[in-house]
C-alpha positions, 0 to 999 in steps of 0.5 A: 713493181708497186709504186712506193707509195702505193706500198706505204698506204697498204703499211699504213691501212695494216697498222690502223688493222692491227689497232682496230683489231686489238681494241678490247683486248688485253695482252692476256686475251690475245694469246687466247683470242684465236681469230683475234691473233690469227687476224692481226698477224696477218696484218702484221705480214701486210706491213712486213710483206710492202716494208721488204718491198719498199725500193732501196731509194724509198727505205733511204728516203724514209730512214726513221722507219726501222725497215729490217726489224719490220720485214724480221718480225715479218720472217718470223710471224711466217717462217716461226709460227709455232713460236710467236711470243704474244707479250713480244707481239703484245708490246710490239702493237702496244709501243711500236704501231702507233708510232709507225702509223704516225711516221706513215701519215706523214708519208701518205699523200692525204686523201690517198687511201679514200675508197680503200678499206682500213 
């Protein structure tokens, strides 16, 4: 199993994805955006995918991070695909990932994601 750490930087590199990939669009455009939408919720797995895999000690450790809205909106990017509801996922990006990559860049050792791609 991954090192918790190692999981919390892959959330955190997604995060930073998702905002680098929705910068210039509108909530309009996203669900047009073909590429643009594909893109970020393939990132938004990332971060669904390493929060479920987060070790019970490290998702109580870390209590401040919403652990199961992250891996639910996760299942349902995966399992619900022909149902994503963009101004859901428009708000999410627009609200609730900054946030979390502000509580992730307390919880990465700095200079731990040097040399990995963001």
């Amino acid at each position: 199993m991954r090192r918790d750490e190692t999981l919390l930087l892959d959330m955190l590199i997604a995060a930073r994805k998702i905002v680098r990939f929705t910068d210039g669009l509108t909530q309009a455009s996203l669900a047009t955006n073909e590429m643009a939408a594909s893109a970020i919720m393939r990132e938004f797995q990332v971060v669904g995918q390493a929060a479920r895999m987060i070790s019970d000690e490290g998702k109580a450790s870390y209590s401040q991070i919403p652990w199961k809205v992250i891996s639910g909106m996760r299942n349902h990017l995966v399992h619900e695909y022909f149902n994503i509801d963009f101004d859901i996922l428009w708000q999410t990006i627009q609200d609730d990932i900054p946030t979390l990559i502000g509580q992730l860049e307390t919880l990465v050792t700095p200079n731990q994601d040097e040399g990995r791609p963001h």
